[in-house]
Biotite code that builds the C-alpha atoms (Angstrom):
import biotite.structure as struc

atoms = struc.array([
    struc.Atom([121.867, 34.366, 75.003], chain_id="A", res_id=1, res_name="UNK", atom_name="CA", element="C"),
    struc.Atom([122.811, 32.689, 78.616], chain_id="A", res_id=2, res_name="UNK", atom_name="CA", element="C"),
    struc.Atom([126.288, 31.738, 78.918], chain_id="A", res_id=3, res_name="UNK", atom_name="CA", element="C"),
    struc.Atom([125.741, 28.258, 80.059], chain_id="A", res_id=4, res_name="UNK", atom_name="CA", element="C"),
    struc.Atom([128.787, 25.992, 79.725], chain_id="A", res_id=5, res_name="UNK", atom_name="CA", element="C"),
    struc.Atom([128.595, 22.347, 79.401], chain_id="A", res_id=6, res_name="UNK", atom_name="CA", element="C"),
    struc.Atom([129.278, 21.874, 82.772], chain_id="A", res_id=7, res_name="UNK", atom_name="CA", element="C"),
    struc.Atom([126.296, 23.764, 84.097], chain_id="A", res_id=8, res_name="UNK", atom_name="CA", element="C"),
    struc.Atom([124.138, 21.898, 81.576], chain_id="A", res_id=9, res_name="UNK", atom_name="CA", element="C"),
    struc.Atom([125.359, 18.258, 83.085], chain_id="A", res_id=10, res_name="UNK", atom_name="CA", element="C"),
    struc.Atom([124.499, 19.539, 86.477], chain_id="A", res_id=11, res_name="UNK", atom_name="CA", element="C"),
    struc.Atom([120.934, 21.156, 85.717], chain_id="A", res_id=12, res_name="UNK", atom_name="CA", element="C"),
    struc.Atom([120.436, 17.687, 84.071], chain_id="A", res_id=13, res_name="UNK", atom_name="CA", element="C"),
    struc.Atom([121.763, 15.637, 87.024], chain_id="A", res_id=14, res_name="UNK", atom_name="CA", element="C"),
    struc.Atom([118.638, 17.460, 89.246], chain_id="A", res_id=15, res_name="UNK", atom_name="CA", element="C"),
    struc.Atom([116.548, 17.427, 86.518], chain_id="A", res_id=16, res_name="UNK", atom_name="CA", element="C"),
    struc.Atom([116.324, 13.812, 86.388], chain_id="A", res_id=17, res_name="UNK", atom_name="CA", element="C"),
    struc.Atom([116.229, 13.566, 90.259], chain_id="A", res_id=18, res_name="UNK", atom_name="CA", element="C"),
    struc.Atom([113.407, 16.025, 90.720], chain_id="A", res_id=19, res_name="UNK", atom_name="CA", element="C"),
    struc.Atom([111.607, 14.814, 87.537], chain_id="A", res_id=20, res_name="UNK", atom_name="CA", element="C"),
    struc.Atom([112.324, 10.748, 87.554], chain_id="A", res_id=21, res_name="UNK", atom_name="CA", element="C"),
    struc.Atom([113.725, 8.946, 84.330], chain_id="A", res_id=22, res_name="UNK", atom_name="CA", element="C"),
    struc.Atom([110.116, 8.596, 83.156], chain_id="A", res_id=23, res_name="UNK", atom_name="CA", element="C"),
    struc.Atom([109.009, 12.424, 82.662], chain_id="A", res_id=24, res_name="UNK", atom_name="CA", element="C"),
    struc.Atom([112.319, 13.672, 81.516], chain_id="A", res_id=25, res_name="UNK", atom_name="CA", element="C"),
    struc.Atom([112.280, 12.725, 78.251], chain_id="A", res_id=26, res_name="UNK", atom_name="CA", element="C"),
    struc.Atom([108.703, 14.643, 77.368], chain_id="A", res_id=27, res_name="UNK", atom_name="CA", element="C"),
    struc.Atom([109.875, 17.487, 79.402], chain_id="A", res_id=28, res_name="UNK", atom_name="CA", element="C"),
    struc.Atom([112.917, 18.197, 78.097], chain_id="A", res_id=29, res_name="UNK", atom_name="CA", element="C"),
    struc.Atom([111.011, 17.828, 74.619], chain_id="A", res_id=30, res_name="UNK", atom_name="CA", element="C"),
    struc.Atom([108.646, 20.575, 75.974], chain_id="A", res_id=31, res_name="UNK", atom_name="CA", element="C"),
    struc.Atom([111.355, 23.049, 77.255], chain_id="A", res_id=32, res_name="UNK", atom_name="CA", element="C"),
    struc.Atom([112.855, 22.015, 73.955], chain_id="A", res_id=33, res_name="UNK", atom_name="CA", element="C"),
    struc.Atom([109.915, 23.643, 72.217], chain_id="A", res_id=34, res_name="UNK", atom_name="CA", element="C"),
    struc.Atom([109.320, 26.744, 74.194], chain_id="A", res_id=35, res_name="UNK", atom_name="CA", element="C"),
    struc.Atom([112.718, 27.973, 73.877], chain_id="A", res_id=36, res_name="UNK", atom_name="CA", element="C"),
    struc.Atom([112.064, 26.997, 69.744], chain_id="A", res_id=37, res_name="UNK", atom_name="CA", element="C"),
    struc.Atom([109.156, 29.360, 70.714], chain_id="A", res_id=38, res_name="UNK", atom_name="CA", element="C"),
    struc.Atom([111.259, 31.906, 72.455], chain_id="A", res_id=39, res_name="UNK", atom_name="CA", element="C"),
    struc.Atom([113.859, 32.396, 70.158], chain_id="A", res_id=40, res_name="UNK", atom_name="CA", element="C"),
    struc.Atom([111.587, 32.356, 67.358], chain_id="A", res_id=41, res_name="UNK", atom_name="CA", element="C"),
    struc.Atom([109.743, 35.308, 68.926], chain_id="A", res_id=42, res_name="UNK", atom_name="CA", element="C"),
    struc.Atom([112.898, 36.919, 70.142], chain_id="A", res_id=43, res_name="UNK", atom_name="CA", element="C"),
    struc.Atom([113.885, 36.898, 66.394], chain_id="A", res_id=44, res_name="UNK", atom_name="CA", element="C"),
    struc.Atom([110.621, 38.249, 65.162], chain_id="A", res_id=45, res_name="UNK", atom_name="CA", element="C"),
    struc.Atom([111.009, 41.006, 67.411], chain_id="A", res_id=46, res_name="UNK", atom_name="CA", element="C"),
    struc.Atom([114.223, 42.112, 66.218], chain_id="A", res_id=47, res_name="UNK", atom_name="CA", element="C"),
    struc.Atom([113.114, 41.723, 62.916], chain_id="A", res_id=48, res_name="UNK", atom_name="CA", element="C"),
    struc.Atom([110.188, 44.003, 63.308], chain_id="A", res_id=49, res_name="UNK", atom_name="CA", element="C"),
    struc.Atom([112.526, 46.513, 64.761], chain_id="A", res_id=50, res_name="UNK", atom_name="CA", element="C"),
    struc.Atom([114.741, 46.546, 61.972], chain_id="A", res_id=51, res_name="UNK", atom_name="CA", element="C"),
    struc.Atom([112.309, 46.858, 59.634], chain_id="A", res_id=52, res_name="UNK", atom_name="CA", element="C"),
    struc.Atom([110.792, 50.198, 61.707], chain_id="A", res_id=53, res_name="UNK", atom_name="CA", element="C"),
    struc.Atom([114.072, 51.560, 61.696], chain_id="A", res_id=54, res_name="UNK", atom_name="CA", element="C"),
    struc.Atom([114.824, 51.356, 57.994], chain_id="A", res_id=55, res_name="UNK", atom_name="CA", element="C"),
    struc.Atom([111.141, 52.425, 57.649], chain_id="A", res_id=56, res_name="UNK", atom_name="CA", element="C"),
    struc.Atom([111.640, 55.428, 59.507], chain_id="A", res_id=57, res_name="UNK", atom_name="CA", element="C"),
    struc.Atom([115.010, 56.127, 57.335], chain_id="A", res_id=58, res_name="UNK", atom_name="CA", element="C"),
    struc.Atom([112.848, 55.657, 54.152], chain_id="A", res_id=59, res_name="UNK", atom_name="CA", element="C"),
    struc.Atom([110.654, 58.497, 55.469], chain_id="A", res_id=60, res_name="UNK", atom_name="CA", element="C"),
    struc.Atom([113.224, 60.625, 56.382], chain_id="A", res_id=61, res_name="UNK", atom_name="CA", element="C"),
    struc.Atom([115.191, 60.202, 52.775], chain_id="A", res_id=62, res_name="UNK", atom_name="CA", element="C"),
    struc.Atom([111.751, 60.680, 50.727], chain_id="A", res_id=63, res_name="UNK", atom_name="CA", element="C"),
    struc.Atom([111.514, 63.882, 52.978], chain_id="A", res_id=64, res_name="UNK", atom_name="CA", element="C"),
    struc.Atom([115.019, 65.246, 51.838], chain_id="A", res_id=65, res_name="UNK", atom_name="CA", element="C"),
    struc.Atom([113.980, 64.025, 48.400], chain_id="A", res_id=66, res_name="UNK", atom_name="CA", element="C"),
    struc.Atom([110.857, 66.164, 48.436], chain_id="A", res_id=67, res_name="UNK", atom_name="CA", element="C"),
    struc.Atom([112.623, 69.011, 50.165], chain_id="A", res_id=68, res_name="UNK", atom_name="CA", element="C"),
    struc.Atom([115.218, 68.797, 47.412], chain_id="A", res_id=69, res_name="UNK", atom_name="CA", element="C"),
    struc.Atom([112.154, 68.726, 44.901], chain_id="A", res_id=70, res_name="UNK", atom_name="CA", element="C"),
    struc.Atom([110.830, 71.600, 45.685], chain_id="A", res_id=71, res_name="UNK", atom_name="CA", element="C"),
    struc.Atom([113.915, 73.539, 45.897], chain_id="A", res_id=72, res_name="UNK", atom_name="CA", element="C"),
    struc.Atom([114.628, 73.145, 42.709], chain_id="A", res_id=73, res_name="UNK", atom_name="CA", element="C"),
    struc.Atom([111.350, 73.377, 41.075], chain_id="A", res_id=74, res_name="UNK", atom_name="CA", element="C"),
    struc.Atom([111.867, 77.386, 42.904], chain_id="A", res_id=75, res_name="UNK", atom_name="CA", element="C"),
    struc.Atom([114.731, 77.758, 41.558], chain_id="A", res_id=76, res_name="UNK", atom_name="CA", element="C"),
    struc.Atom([113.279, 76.375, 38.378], chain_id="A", res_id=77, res_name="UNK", atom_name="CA", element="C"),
    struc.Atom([110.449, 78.501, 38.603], chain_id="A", res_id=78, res_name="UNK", atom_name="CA", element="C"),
    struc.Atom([112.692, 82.065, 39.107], chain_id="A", res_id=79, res_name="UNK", atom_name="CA", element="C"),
    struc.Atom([114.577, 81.216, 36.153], chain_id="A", res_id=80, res_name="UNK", atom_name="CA", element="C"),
    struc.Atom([111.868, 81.160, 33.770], chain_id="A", res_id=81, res_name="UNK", atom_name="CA", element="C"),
    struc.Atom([110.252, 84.167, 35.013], chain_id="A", res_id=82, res_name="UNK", atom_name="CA", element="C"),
    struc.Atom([113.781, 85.968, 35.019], chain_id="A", res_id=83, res_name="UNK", atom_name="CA", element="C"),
    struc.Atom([114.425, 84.812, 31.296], chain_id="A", res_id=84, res_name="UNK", atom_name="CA", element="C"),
    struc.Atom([110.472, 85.370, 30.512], chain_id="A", res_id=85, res_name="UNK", atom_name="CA", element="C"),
    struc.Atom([111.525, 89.189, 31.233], chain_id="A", res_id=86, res_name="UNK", atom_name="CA", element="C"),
    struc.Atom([114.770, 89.014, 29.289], chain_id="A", res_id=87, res_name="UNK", atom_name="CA", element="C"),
    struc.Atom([113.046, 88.112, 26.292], chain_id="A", res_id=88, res_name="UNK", atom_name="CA", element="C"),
    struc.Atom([109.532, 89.755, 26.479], chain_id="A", res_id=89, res_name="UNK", atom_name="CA", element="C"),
    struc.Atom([111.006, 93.552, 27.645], chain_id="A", res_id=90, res_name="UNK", atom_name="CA", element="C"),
    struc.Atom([112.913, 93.289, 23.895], chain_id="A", res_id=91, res_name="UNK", atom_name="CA", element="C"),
    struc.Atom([109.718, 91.841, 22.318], chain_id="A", res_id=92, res_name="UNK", atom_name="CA", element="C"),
    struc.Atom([107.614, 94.435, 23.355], chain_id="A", res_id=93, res_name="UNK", atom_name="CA", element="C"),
    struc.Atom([110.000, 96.875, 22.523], chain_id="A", res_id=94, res_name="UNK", atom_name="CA", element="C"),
    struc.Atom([110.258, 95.486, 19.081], chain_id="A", res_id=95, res_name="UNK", atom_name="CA", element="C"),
    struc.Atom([106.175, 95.266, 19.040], chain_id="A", res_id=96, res_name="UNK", atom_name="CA", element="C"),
    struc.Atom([106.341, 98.796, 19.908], chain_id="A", res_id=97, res_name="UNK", atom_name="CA", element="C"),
    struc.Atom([108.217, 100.015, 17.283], chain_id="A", res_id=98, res_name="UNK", atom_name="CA", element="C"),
    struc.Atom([106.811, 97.742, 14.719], chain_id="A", res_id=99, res_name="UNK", atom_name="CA", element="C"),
    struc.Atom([103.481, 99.736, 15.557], chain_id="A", res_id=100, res_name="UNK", atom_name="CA", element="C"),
    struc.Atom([104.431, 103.147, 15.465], chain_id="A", res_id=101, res_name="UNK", atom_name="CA", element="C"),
    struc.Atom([106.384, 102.332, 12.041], chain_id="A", res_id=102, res_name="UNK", atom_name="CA", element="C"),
    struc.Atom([102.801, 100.884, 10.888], chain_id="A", res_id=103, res_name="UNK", atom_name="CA", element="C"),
    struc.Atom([100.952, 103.959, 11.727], chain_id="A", res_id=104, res_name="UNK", atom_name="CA", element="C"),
    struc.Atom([103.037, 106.156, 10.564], chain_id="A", res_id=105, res_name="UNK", atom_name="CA", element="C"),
    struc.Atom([102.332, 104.020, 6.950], chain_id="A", res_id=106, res_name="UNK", atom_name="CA", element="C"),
    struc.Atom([99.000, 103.727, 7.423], chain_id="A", res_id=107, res_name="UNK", atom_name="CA", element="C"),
    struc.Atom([98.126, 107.108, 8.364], chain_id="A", res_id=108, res_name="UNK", atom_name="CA", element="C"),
    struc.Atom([96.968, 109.888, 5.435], chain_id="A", res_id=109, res_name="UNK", atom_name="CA", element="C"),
    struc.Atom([99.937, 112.362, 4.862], chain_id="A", res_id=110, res_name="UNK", atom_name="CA", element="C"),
    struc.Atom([97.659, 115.518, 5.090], chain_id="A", res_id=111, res_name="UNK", atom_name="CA", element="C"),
    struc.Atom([100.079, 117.276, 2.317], chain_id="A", res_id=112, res_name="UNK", atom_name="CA", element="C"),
    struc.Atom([98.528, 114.902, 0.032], chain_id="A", res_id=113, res_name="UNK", atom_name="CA", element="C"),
    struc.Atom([95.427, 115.354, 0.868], chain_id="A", res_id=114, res_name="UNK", atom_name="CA", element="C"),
    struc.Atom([95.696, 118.582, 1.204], chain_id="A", res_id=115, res_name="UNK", atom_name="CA", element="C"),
    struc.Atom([97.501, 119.312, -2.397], chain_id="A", res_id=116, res_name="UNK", atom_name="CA", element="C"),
    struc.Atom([94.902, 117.450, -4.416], chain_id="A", res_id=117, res_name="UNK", atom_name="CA", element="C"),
    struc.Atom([91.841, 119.566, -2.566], chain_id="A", res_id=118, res_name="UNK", atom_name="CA", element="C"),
    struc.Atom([93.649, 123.262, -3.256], chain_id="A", res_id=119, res_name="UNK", atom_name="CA", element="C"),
    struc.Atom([94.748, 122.837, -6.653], chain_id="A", res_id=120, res_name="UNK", atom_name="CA", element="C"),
    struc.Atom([92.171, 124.576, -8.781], chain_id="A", res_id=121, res_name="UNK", atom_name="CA", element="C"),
    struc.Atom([91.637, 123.032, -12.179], chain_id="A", res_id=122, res_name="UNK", atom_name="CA", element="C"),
    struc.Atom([91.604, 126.211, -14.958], chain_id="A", res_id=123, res_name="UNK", atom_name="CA", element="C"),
])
């Protein structure tokens, strides 16, 4: 974090124990001790928050493409069908077509028939 050598430490403790007195050093270098515990704790929570934001945010944006992607092909999908759904019904209903006139012309009374058995006087 600081580049502090071991040099610089020895003199910060040197007026450290001349400003503070042999007595108070002790608790107060437990108490600095603890803050920068505190510090880097906090420091590290931080960065961990951040991190976890960032791949957050990355989550979002993949699920996004992943949707996007979705719905492409769920078009694409979609035309398909409908393009073989006309392939296959145009023939059907052609088929259907024909099936029906064939079935009326069965069904229907040939009028020579009809026609023959009405004329033809019995003698």
């Amino acid at each position: 974090m600081f580049d502090i050598g071991f040099s610089e430490l020895v003199v910060i403790g040197i007026v450290a124990l001349l400003v503070i007195g042999p007595e108070r050093l002790p608790k107060v270098a437990r108490t600095v001790g603890h803050l920068l515990g505190r510090a880097q704790r906090y420091v590290s929570d931080v960065k961990a928050d951040i991190n976890r934001e960032m791949q957050l945010d990355e989550l979002r944006k993949l699920q996004a493409q992943v949707n996007e992607s979705a719905r492409s092909l769920e078009n694409s999908m979609r035309q398909e069908m409908s393009s073989l759904q006309a392939q296959v019904e145009t023939p059907l209903q052609d088929a259907a077509a024909s099936l029906r006139s064939v079935g009326e012309e069965t069904h229907s009374p040939r009028p020579t028939d009809a026609t023959a058995s009405k004329e033809t006087p019995r003698a």
